[in-house]
N, C-alpha and C positions, 0 to 999 in steps of 0.2 A: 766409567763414563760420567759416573754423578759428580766427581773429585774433576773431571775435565770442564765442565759449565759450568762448575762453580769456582773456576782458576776463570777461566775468560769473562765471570760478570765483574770479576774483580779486577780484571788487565787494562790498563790505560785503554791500549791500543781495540779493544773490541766491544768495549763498554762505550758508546756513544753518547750519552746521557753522563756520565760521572768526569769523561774528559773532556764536554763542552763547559760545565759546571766549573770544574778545574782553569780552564784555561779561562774561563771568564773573568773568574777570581785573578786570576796572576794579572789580565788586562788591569783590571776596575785598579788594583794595586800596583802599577806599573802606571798608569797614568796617574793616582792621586803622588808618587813620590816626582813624578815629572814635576806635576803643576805646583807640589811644597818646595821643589827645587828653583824652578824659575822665581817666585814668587821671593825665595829669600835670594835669589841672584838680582831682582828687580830692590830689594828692601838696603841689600850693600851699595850698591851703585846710583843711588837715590840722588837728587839734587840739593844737595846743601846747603843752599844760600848765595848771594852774589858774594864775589868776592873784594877784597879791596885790592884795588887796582890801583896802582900810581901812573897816572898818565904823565909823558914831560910837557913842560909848560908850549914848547914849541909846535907841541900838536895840535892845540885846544883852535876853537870855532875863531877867537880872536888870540892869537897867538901871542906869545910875551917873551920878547928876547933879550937877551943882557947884553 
């Protein structure tokens, strides 16, 4: 009987204090690899700079035609 209590304080499933524990840890650690993840998905896709644009002369405000 004493071999039977001492298997179920140890069982995920009927120890409510060591599997809230557990599964708190897997969150806390499940969200900080989200937020390191977006954060370097936000850091590649970053905005670079203007770029140089070749506009043609026939589009400009006062146009210039040959």
């Amino acid at each position: 009987m004493a071999h039977e209590s001492d298997y179920k304080d140890k069982e995920f499933g009927y120890n409510w204090v060591t599997s809230s524990r557990f599964l708190f840890y897997i969150q806390v650690l499940c969200l900080v690899a989200l937020f390191t993840g977006m954060c370097y998905n936000l850091y590649e896709h970053r905005y670079k700079g203007k770029p140089e644009v070749e506009i043609p002369t026939n589009t400009l405000y006062t146009p210039q035609y040959k």
